[in-house]
C-alpha positions in Angstrom: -18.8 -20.4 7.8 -16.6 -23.8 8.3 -16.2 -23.5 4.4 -14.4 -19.9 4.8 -12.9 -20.5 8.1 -11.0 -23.6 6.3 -10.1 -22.1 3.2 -8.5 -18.8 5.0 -6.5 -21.5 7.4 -4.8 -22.7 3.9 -4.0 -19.6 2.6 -2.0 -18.7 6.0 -0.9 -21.8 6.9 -0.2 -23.4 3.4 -1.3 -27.1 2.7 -2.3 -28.8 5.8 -4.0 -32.6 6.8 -7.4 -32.9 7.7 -6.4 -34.2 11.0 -4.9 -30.3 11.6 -7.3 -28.5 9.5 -9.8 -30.1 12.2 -7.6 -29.3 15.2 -7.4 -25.7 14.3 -11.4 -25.3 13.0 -12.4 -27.4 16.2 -14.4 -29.7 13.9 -14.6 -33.4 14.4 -13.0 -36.4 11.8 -15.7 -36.8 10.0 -16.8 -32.9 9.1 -13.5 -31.9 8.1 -13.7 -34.8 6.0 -17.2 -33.7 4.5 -16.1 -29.9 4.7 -13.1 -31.1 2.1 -14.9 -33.2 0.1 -17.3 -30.1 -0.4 -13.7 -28.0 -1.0 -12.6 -30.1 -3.7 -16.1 -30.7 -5.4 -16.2 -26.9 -5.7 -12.8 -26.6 -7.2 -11.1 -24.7 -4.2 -8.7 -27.6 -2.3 -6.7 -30.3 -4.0 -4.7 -32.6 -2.4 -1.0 -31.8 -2.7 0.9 -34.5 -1.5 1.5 -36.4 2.0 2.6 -35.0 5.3 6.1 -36.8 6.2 7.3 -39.1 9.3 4.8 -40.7 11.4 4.1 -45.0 11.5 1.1 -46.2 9.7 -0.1 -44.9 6.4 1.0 -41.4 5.2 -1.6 -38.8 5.9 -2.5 -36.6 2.9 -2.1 -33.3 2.6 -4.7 -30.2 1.1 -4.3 -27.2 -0.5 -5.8 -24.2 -2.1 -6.1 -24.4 -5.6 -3.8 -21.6 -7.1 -6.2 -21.1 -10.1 -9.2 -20.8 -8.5 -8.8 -16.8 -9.3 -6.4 -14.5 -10.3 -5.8 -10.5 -9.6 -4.0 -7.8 -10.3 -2.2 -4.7 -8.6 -1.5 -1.4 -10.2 0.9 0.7 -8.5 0.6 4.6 -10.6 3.0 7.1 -9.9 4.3 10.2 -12.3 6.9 7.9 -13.6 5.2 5.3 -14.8 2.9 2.2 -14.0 3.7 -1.1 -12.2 1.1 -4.2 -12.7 1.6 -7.3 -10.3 -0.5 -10.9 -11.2 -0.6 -13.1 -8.6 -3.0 -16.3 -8.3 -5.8 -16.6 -5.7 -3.1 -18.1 -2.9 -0.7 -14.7 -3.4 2.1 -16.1 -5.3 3.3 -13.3 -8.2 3.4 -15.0 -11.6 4.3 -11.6 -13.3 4.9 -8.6 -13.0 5.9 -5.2 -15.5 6.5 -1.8 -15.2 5.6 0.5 -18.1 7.3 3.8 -18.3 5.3 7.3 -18.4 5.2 9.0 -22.1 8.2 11.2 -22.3 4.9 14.4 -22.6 3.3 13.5 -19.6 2.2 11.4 -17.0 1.2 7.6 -17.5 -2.2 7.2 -18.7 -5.6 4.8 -18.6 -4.0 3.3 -21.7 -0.4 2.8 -20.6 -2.6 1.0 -17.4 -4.2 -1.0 -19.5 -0.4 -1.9 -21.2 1.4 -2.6 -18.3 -1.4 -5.4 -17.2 -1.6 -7.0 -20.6 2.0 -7.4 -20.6 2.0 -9.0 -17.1 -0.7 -11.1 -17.3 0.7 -12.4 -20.8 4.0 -13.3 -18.3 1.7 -15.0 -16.1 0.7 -17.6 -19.1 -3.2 -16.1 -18.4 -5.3 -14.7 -20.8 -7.6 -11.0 -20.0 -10.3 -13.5 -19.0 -8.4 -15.3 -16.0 -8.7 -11.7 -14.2 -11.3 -11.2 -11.6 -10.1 -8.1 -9.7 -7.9 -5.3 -10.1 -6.7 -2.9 -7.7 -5.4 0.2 -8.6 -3.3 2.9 -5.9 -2.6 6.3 -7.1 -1.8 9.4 -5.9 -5.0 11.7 -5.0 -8.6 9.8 -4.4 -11.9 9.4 -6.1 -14.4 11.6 -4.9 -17.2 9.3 -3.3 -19.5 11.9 -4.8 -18.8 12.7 -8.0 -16.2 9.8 -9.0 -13.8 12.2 -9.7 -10.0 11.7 -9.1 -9.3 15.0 -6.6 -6.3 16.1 -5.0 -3.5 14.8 -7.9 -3.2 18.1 -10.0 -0.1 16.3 -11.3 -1.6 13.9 -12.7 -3.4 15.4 -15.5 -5.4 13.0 -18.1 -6.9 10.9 -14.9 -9.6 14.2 -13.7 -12.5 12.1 -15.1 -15.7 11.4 -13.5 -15.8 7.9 -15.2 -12.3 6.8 -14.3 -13.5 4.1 -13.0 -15.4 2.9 -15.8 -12.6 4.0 -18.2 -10.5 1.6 -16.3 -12.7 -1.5 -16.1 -12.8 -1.4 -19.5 -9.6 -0.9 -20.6 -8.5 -3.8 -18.4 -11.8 -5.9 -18.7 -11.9 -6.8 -15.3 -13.9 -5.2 -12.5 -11.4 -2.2 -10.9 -11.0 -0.2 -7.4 -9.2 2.6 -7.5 -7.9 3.8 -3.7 -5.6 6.1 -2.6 -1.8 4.8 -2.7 -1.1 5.9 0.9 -3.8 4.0 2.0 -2.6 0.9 0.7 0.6 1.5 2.0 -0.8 1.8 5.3 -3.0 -1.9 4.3 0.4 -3.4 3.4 2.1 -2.1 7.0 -1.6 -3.9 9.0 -0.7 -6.9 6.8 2.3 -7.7 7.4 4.3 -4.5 8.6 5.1 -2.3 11.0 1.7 -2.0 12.1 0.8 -5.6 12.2 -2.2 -6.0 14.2 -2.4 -2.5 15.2 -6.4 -0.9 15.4 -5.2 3.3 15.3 -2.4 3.9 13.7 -1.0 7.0 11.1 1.1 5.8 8.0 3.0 9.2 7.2 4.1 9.0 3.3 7.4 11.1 2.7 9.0 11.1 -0.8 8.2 13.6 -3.6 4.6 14.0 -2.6 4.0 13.7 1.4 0.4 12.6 2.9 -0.7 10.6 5.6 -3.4 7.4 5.9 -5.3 7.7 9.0 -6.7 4.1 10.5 -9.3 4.1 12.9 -10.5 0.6 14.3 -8.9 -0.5 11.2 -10.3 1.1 9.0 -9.1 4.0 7.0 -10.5 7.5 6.6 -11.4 9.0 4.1 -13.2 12.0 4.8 -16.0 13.8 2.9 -14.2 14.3 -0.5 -11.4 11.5 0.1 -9.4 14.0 1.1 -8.7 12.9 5.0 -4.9 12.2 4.8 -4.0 15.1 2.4 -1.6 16.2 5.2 0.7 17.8 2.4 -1.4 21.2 1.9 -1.4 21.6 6.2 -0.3 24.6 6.9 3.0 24.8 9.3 5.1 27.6 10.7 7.7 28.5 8.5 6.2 27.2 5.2 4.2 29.2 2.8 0.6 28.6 2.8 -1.4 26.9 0.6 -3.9 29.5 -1.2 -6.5 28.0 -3.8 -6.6 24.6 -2.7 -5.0 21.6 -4.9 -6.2 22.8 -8.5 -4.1 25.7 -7.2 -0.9 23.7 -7.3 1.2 23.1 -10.4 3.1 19.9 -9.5 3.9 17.5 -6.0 5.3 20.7 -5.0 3.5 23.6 -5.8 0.9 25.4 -3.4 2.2 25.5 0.8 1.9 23.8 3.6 3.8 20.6 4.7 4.8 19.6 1.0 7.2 22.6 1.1 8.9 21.8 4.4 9.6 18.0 3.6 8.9 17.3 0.0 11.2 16.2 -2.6 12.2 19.8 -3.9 12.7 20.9 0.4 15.1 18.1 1.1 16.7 18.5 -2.2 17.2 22.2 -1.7 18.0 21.3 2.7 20.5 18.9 1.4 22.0 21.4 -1.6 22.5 24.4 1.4 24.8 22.1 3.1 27.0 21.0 0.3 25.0 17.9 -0.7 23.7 17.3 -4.0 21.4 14.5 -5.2 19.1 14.2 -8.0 16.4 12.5 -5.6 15.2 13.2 -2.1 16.1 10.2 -1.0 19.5 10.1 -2.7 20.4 13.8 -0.9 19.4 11.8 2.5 21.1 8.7 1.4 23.9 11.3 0.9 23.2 12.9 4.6 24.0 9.4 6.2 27.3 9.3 4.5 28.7 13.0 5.6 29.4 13.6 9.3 29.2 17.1 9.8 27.1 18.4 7.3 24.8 15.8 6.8 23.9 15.7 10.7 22.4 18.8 9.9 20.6 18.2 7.1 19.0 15.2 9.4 18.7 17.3 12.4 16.8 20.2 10.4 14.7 17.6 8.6 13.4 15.4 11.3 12.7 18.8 13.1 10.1 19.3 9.9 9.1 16.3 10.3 8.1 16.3 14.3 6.4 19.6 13.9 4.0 17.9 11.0 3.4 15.2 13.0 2.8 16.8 16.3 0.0 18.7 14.5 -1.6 15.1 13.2 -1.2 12.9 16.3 -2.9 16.1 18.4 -6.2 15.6 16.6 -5.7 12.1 15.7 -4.5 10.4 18.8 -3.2 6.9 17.1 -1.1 3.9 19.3 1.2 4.5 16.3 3.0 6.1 13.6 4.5 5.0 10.5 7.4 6.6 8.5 7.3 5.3 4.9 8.1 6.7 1.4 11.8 6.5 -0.2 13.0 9.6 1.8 12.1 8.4 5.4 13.3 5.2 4.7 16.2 5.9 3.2 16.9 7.9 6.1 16.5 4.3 8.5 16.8 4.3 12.6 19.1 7.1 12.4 16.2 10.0 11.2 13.5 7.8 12.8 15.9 8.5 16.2 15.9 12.1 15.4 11.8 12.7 14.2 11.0 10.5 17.4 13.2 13.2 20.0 11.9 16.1 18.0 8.8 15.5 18.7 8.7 14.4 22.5 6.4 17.2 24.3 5.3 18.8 21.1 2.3 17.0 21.2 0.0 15.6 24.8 -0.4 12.1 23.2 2.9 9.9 22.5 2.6 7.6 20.0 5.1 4.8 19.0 7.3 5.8 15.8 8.0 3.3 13.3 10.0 2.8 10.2 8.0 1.0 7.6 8.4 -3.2 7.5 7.0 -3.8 4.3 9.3 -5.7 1.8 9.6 -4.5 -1.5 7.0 -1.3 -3.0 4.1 -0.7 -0.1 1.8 0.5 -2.6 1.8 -2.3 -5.0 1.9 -4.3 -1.8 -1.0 -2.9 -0.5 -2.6 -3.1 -3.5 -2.6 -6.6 -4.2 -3.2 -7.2 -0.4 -6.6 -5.3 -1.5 -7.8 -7.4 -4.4 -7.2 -10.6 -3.0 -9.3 -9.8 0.0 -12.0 -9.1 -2.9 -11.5 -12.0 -4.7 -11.1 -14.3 -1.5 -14.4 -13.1 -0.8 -16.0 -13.7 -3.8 -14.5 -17.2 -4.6 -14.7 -18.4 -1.2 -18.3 -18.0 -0.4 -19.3 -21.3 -1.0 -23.0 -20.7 0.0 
């Protein structure tokens, strides 16, 4: 327990003496001196240098070793495939992003491309790999190990996915749900910091929610808990068949067809605003007075009626707006969703724009698999 307690103080604080690792463990001189010893025996801590100012001798410092593991995020949407490396301490040593095949969506085999190319920027070898978390869009079925709820995603229905990928990438694989690990990215080190109960509502071309309870996510009896896209809303078509009955991010009813990429694009195209993207068109919004007030106003209406619907079952402390079309729509549609929905729903949770720097997905992905690793390569019992 000392062992683990010391080694997570390194990776949050950085290299630190043993007269503070002690202070902030609460163990005495001379068992932070054997609890390092033990560190660097094991091949986890090496001393770094020496902590500056001060009279008397220099006082030295320790750190984690960088290469005592290695993992990898995958980040899988219907453009293509990004793969992060990073070393045991976090740091990203490299990092690709392999296009989808102009006749489809990226595959298990452009997966296993885009990490072979990034860990060969990394200066490692397929070996130096001891985790890999992947986030895509739909999740695996805890039953059957099939990939539900991504019909646009065709090539990854297989009920050895999993196993498909572990092998292409020779290193032992999760596979989660990418709006889930945008909402780990936001707990990390994002809007929802600390936060126990919160809802991480995803709004790009695809729309869906991650639901944390006592922070944990949900995921429901088929993985489906968060698949807020197919709810069905006034003044959206409803979503017969179920998700095999949809033909893209797009097709079936519900709240995909309210705030979607194809609804804001078409929103944004009735008032005079044309944009290839949904973001773009919103982008676009911001930049017209007049017009583009509308187009906000009508969206964040959407928006507040699908969230009053979530936050009446769900009850969180808060709610999170990510994807490229909420935040490319910043304070000033986060302003609007927040009015829209005051008394539509008894509770009130806090709204939030996302706080994660760079993508939340591949953020929340590599957040994932170096909690796994940590805890593999720090047990030193």
């Amino acid at each position: 327990m000392n062992d683990r307690t010391a080694l997570e103080l390194l990776v949050t604080h950085g290299p630190l003496t043993r007269t503070r690792l002690g202070e902030l463990t609460g163990l005495s001189k001379p068992t932070a001196s054997q609890l390092l010893a033990r560190l660097e025996a094991a091949g986890l801590v090496r001393a770094t240098g020496t902590a500056p100012g001060g009279p008397g001798p220099a006082a030295r410092l320790y750190g984690i070793v960088p290469a005592a593991a290695h993992v990898v995020a995958l980040a899988v949407d219907q453009e293509g495939i990004t793969a992060a490396v990073a070393d045991i301490t976090g740091r990203v040593l490299g990092e690709r992003r392999v296009p989808a095949p102009a006749d489809g969506p990226p595959t298990v085999c452009r997966a296993a491309a885009s990490v072979r190319e990034a860990v060969a920027e990394a200066g490692l070898g397929p070996g130096d790999i001891h985790r890999a978390v992947i986030g895509m869009p739909g999740a695996l079925d805890p039953r059957t190990g099939e990939l539900r709820y991504a019909p646009h995603l065709s090539g990854w229905q297989s009920t050895t996915l999993r196993a498909d990928l572990a092998g292409a990438l020779g290193t032992p694989v999760v596979v989660e749900n990418d709006v889930n690990l945008a909402a780990v990215a936001e707990r990390q080190g994002g809007a929802a910091r600390d936060v126990e109960d919160f809802v991480l509502v995803w709004v790009d071309d695809g729309v869906g929610a991650a639901v944390v309870l006592g922070g944990r996510p949900l995921r429901g009896f088929t993985g489906g808990a968060g698949e807020i896209g197919y709810m069905p809303l006034p003044g959206a078509p409803l979503a017969r068949g179920g998700p095999g009955a949809a033909a893209g991010p797009d097709g079936g009813g519900g709240f995909q067809r309210l705030v979607g990429g194809a609804a804001v694009r078409e929103l944004a195209r009735a008032h005079g605003i044309e944009a290839p993207t949904a973001a773009e068109a919103v982008a676009g919004a911001l930049r017209t007075p007049g017009a583009g007030d509308r187009v906000l106003d009508e969206l964040a209406g959407r928006l507040a009626t699908g969230l009053a619907a979530v936050v009446s079952v769900v009850d969180p402390e808060l709610v999170v707006l990510s994807g490229r079309t909420a935040r490319a729509g910043g304070e000033r549609l986060r302003e609007r969703v927040a009015a829209g929905l005051t008394g539509l729903a008894l509770p009130a949770p806090r709204l939030r724009l996302s706080a994660v720097d760079g993508p939340p997905v591949l953020a929340g992905a590599l957040c994932t698999a170096l909690a796994a690793a940590r805890d593999a390569v720090f047990d030193t019992a």
